[in-house]
PADREN-90880 format. One record per residue (C-alpha): x, y, z; residue number from 1. Coordinates in steps of 0.05 Angstrom, whole numbers, plus 5000, padded with zeros to 4 digits. Layout:
ATOM    xx    yy    zz    k
ATOM     X     Y     Z  NUM
...
//
This chain:
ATOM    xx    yy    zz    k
ATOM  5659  4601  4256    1
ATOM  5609  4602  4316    2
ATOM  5547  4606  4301    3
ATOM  5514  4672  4328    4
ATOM  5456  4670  4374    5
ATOM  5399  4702  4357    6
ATOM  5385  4721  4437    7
ATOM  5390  4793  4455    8
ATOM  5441  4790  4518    9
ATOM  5415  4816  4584   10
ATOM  5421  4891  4602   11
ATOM  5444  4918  4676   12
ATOM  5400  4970  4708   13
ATOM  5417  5001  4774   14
ATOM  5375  4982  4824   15
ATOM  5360  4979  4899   16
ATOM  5325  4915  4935   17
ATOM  5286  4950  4984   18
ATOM  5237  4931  5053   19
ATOM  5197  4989  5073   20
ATOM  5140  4976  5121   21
ATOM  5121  4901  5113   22
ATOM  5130  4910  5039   23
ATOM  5193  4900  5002   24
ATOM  5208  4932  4931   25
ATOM  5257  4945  4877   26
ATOM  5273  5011  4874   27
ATOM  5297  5051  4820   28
ATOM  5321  5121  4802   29
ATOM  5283  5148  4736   30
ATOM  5348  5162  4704   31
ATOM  5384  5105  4712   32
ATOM  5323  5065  4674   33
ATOM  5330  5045  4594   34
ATOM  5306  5106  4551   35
ATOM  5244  5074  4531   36
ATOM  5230  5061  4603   37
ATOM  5240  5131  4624   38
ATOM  5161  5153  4599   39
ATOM  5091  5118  4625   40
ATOM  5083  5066  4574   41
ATOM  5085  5000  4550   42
ATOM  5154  4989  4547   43
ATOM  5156  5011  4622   44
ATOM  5107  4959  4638   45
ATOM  5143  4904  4608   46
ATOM  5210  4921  4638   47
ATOM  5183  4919  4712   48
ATOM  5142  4854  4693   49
ATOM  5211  4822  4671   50
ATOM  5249  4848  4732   51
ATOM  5192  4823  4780   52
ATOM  5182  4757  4743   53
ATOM  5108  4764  4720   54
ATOM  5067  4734  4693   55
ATOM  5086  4672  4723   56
ATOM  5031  4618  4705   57
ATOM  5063  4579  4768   58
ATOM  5050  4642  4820   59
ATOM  5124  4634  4845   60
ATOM  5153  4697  4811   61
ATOM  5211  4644  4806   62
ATOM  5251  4680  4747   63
ATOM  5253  4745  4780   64
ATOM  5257  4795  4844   65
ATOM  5185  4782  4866   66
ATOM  5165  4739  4928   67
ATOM  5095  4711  4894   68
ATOM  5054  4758  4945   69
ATOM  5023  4829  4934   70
ATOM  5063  4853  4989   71
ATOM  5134  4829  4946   72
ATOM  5112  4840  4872   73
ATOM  5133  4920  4875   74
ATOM  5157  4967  4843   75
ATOM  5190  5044  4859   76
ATOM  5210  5093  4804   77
ATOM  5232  5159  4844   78
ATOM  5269  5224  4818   79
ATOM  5278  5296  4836   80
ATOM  5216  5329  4846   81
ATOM  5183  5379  4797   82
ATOM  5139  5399  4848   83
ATOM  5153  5460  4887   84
ATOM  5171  5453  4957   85
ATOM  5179  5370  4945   86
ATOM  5245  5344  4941   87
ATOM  5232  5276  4915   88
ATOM  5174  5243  4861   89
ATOM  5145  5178  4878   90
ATOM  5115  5128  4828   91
ATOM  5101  5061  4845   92
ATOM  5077  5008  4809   93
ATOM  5038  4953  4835   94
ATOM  5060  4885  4787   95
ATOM  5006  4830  4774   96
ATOM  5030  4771  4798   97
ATOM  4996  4721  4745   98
ATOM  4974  4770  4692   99
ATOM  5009  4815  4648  100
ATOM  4995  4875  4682  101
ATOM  5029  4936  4723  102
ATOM  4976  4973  4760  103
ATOM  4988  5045  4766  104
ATOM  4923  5063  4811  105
ATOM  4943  5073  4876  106
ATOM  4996  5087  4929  107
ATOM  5031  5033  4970  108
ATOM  5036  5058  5046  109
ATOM  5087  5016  5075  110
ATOM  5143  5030  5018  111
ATOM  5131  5100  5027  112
ATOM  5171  5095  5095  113
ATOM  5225  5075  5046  114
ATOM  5230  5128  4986  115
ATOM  5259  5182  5049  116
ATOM  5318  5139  5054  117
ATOM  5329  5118  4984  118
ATOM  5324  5190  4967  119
ATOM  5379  5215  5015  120
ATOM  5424  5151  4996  121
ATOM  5424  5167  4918  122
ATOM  5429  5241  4926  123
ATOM  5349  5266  4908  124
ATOM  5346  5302  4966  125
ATOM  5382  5368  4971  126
ATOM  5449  5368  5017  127
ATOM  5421  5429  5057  128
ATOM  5345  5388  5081  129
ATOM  5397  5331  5112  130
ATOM  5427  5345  5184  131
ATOM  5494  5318  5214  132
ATOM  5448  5283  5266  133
ATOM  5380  5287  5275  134
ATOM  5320  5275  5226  135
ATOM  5321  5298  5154  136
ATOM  5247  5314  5137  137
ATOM  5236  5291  5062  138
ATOM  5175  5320  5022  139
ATOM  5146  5267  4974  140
ATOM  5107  5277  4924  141
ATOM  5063  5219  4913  142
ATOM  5050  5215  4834  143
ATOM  5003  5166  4820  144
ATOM  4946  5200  4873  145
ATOM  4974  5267  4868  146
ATOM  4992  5272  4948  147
ATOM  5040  5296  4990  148
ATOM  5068  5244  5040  149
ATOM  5127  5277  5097  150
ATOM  5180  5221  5113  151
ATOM  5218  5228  5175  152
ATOM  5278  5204  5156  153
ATOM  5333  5187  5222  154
ATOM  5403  5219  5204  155
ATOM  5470  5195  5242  156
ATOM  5544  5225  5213  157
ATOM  5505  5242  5154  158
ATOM  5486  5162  5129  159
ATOM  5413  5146  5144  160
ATOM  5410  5110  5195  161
ATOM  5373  5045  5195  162
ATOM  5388  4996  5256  163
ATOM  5350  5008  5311  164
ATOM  5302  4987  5369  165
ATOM  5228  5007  5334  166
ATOM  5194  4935  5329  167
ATOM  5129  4934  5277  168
ATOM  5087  4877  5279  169
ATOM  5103  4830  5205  170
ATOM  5165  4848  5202  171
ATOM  5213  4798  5231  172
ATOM  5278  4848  5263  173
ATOM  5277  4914  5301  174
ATOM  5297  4982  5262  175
ATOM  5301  5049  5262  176
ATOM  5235  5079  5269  177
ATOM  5204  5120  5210  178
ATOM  5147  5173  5220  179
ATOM  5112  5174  5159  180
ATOM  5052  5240  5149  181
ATOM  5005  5222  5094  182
ATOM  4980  5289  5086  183
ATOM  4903  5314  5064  184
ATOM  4907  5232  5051  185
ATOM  4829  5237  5019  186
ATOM  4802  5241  4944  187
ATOM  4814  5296  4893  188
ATOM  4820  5257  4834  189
ATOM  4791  5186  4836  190
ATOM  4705  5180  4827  191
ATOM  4660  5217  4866  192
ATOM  4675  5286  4848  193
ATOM  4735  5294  4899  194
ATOM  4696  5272  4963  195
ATOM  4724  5231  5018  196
ATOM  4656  5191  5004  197
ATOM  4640  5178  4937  198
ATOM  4576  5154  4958  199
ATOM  4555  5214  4998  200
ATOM  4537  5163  5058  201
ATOM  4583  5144  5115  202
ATOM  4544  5073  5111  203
ATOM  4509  5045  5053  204
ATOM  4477  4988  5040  205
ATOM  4515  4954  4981  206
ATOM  4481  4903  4935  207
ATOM  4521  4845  4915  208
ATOM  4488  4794  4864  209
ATOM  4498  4726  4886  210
ATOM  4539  4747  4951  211
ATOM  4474  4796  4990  212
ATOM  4461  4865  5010  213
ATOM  4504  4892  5066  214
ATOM  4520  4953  5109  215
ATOM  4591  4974  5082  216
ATOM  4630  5047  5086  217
ATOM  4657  5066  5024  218
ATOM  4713  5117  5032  219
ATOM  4771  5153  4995  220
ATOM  4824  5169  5047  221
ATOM  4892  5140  5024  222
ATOM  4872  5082  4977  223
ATOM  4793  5068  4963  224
ATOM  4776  5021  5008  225
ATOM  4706  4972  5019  226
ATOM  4699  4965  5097  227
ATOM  4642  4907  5120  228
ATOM  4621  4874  5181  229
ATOM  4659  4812  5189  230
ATOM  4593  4780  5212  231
ATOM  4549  4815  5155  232
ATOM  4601  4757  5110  233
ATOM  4611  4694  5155  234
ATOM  4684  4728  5188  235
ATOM  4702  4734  5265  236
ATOM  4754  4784  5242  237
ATOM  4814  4744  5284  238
ATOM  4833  4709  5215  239
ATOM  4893  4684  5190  240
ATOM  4914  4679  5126  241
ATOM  4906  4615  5118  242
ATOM  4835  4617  5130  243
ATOM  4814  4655  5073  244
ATOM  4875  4647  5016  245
ATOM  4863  4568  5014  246
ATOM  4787  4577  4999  247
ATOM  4777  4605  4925  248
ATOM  4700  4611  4948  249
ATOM  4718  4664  4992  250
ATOM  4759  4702  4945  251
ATOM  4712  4697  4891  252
ATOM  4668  4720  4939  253
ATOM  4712  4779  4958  254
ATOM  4726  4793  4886  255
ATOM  4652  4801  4876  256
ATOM  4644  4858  4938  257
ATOM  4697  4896  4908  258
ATOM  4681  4901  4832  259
ATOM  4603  4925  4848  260
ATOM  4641  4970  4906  261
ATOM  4680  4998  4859  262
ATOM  4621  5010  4817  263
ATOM  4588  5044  4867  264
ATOM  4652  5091  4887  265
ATOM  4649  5120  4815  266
ATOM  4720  5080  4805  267
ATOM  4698  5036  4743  268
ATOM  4640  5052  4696  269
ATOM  4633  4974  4680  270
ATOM  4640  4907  4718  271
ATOM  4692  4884  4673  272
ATOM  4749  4941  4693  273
ATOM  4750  4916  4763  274
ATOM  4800  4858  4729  275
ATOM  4851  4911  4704  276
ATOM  4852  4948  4764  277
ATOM  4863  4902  4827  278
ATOM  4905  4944  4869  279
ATOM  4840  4990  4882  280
ATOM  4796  4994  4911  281
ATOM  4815  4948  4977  282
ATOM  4767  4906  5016  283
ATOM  4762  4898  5089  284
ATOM  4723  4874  5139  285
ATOM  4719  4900  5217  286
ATOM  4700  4874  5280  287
ATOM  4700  4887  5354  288
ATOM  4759  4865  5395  289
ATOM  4773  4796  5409  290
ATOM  4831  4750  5426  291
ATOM  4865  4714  5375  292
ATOM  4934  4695  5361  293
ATOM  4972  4727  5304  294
ATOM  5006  4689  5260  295
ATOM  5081  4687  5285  296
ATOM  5043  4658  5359  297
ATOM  5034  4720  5401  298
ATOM  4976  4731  5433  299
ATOM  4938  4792  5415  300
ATOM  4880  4813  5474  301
ATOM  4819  4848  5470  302
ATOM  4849  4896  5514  303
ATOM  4913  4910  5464  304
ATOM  4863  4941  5411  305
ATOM  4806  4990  5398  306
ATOM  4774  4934  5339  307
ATOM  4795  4877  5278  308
ATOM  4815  4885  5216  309
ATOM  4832  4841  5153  310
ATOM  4846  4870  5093  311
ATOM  4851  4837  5018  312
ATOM  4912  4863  4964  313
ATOM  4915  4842  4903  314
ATOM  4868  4785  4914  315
ATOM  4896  4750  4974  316
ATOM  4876  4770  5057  317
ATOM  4943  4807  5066  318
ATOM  4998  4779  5120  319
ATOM  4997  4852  5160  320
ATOM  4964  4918  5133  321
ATOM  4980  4958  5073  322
ATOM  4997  5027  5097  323
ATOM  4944  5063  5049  324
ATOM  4889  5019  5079  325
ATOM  4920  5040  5150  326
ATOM  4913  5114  5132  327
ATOM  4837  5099  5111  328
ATOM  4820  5060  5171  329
ATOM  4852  5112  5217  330
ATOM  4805  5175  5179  331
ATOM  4742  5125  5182  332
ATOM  4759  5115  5263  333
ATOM  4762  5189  5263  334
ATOM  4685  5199  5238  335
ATOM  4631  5174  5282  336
ATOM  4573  5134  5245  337
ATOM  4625  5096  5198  338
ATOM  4623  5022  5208  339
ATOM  4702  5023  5227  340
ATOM  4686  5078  5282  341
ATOM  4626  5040  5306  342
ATOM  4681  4971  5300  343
ATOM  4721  5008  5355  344
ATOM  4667  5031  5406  345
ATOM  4634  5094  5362  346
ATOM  4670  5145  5409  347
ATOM  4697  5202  5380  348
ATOM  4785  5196  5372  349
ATOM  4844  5226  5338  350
ATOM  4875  5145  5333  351
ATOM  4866  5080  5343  352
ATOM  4898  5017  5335  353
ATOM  4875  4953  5308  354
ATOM  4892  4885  5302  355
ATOM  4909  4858  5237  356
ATOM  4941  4780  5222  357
ATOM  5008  4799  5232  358
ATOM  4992  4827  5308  359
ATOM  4975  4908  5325  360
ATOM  4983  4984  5288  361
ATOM  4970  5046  5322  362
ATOM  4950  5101  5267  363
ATOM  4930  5169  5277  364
ATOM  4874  5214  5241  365
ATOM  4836  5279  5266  366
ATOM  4774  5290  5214  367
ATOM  4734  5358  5209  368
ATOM  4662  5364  5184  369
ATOM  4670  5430  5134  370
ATOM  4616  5456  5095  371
ATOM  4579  5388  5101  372
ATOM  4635  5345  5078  373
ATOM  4690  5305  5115  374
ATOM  4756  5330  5107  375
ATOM  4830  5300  5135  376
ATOM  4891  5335  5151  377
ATOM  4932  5286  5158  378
ATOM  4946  5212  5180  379
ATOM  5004  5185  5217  380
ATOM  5037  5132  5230  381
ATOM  5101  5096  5250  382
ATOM  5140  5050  5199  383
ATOM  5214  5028  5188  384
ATOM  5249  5013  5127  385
ATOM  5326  4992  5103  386
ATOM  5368  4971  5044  387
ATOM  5369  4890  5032  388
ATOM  5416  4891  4969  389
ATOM  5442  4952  4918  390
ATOM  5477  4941  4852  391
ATOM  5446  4912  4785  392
ATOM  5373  4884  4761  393
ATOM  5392  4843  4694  394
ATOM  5340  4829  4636  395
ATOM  5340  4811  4570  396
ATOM  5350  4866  4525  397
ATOM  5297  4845  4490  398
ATOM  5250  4839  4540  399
ATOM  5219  4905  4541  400
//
């Protein structure tokens, strides 16, 4: 007789390999998940570690569907709203890449240009909301920041249609262009009593033990985010990756801004939860325009944008921009005194765009002063997204 194994075999889940933005994802629908994966949890948490192939001691994500950086270690989890006038529910899960860890705080920008189309494609989206031809406009409800973010999703015959001519800087082809309104993008629910602020100030001047005392603007608008001067800290702000991932000086020294940052936004209560939570708050730094090449060799001039920006995920300088940290540089641009706005000229403006690693992003942001505080409408900006592969995720059935 053979002998039996004492392995649990591996389980299929439906799944969707997705790019959205210059992020890419594995997408799911809530119901096609394992039961025990259905709820918030830790059973959840170890299934999307497994899938993504963390933690991986070697940082290669080797044994699963990540791609070793913060913008390719994601996760989606969508279903049919609950929310009146929404038609879809967005979670998404941010997976440590090195740690056992999903992190749950914040949005991700970029695949949001991607849950529209999924939504259609797997039938979330009511028949009626999706034209012939045209653009079906999707309502998202963003779950883990409680927001509502309108896709506009291109329709042709009925299929979403995702070839097309719309180029976005990081991402290697042309695509069909996505319109993606992050709506009332600022605080309700994170520190600082709902304000777009937590602070109070549009600058402060931020303590950090061991790194110095800086000018920085602390705001809420689509992910907490950390803006500095890119002189204040040694930058130019025409950095490439490579100039700040291969020094772990530099990231400590990042890692330090961001946990007594995050202590000052009201987002931790102690030093020590700025380890469990390292998709918020961001850090970035600003600068005025400047020539520099990007990274795939074309030349970006100080005439092609309003200022510089680098921003940090999950650790690392990022290759592009991570949508949420778009949305909150476009509402800082929008408010005059902010270090961003001063970045970019301190004029008054409804958008700018800035240059990041990866070459340019226009975003757009009108701010209103009401009753003494800063408030957003809404934040716009252009993305693209499409399907790389659909079928089956496998794990072992024990994994989770």
């Amino acid at each position: 007789m053979p002998h039996a194994t004492p392995f649990a075999p591996q389980i299929k889940i439906p799944a969707t390999y997705m790019r959205g933005g210059t992020s890419k994802g594995v997408f799911f629908s809530l119901k096609d998940l394992p039961e025990a994966a259905q709820v918030p949890g830790p059973a959840r948490d170890a299934l999307l570690l497994r899938v993504i192939g963390s933690p991986d001691p070697y940082d290669k994500q080797i044994d699963g569907m990540g791609g070793a950086t913060s913008s390719t270690s994601k996760t989606v989890i969508l279903s049919k709203s609950t929310k009146a006038d929404h038609d879809v529910d967005y979670l998404f899960g941010q997976v440590s890449i090195d740690k056992p860890f999903v992190d749950w705080s914040g949005n991700c920008g970029n695949l949001s240009a991607a849950v529209g189309s999924f939504a259609i494609s797997n039938g979330l989206v009511d028949a009626s909301r999706v034209p012939q031809n045209g653009v079906a406009v999707v309502r998202v409800w963003q779950a883990n920041i409680g927001k509502t973010i309108i896709a506009h999703v291109p329709i042709t015959q009925g299929e979403v249609q995702e070839t097309g001519d719309f180029e976005l800087d990081g991402v290697t082809f042309p695509a069909a262009e996505v319109q993606v309104e992050f709506l009332d993008p600022a605080a309700e629910e994170e520190g600082g009593g709902g304000s777009m602020f937590p602070t109070g100030n549009l600058v402060d001047d931020l303590e950090v033990p061991g790194v110095g005392t800086f000018k920085a603007t602390m705001i809420n608008a689509g992910i907490p985010t950390i803006f500095v001067n890119a002189q204040d800290i040694g930058y130019t702000g025409t950095e490439l990756q490579g100039a700040i991932n291969g020094d772990p000086k530099a990231l400590a020294m990042f890692e330090t801004i961001r946990a007594y940052g995050a202590l000052r936004m009201g987002l931790i209560k102690n030093l020590d939860e700025a380890a469990t939570r390292q998709h918020t708050p961001k850090v970035a730094f600003v600068a005025a325009p400047a020539d520099y090449v990007a990274s795939s060799g074309k030349a970006i001039k100080t005439g092609d944008v309003d200022l510089l920006v680098r921003a940090l995920s999950m650790g690392k300088l990022h290759h592009a921009m991570m949508g949420t940290a778009a949305v909150a540089i476009g509402t800082a641009a929008a408010i005059s005194g902010t270090l961003v706005n001063l970045a970019a000229g301190g004029t008054e403006r409804n958008a700018v765009r800035f240059g990041h690693p990866s070459g340019t992003l226009r975003v757009g942001a009108e701010a209103s002063l009401v009753d003494g505080e800063w408030t957003v409408k809404k934040a716009i900006m252009s993305r693209s997204a499409r399907v790389l592969m659909e079928g089956f995720v496998r794990v072992p059935g024990d994994s989770f």
